[in-house]
N, C-alpha and C positions, 0 to 999 in steps of 0.2 A: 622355036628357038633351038641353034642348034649346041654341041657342046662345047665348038668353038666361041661360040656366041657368048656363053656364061662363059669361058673363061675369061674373053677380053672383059665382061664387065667385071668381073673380079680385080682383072688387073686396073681397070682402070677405077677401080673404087679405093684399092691398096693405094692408089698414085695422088687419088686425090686427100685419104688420111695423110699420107705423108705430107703432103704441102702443110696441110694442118699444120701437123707437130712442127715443120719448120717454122710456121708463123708463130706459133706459142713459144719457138724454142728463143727466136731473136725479143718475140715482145718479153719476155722473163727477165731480161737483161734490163728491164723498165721499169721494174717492180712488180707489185704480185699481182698474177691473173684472177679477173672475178670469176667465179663459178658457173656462171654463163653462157662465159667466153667459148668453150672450147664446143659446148653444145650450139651453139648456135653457127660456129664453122663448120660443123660439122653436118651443118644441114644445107651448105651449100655446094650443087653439083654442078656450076658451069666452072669449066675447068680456066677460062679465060677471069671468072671473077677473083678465083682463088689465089693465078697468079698476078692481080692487079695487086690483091689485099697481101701479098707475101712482099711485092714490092713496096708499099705503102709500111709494111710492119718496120724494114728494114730502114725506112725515113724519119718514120715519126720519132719526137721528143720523149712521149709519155703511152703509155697505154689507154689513158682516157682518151688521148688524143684520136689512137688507132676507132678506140668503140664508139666515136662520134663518125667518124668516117664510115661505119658500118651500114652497108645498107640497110633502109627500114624492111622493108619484105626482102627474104633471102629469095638470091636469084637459083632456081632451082632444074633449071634444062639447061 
């Protein structure tokens, strides 16, 4: 691996926290996050899931709503 190597996946680690935080930032606005929540986004790395679930956060009614929509096994490549 080279240095370029680590650095893209740094950045692309940064890129996928940040979705995170957008997801928790819009579900907040739904009431309180359970403690959970942000571990377990946090454990998914396909970058296409993250941005379904950013889409989805910005839809849903409820926060329960969003963490039944949550996949059962985190998709993780």
């Amino acid at each position: 691996m080279t240095y370029g190597d680590l650095l893209d996946e740094e950045r692309m680690a940064g890129m996928r926290q940040r979705r995170v935080e957008d997801i928790l930032e819009l579900l907040e606005d739904l009431g309180p996050i359970p403690a959970v929540l942000p571990e377990r986004l946090g454990e998914i790395h396909n970058d296409q899931e993250l941005s379904r679930l950013h889409k989805l956060a910005a839809k849903v009614q409820s926060v329960d709503a969003f963490m039944q929509a949550l996949p059962q096994e985190n998709v993780l490549v």
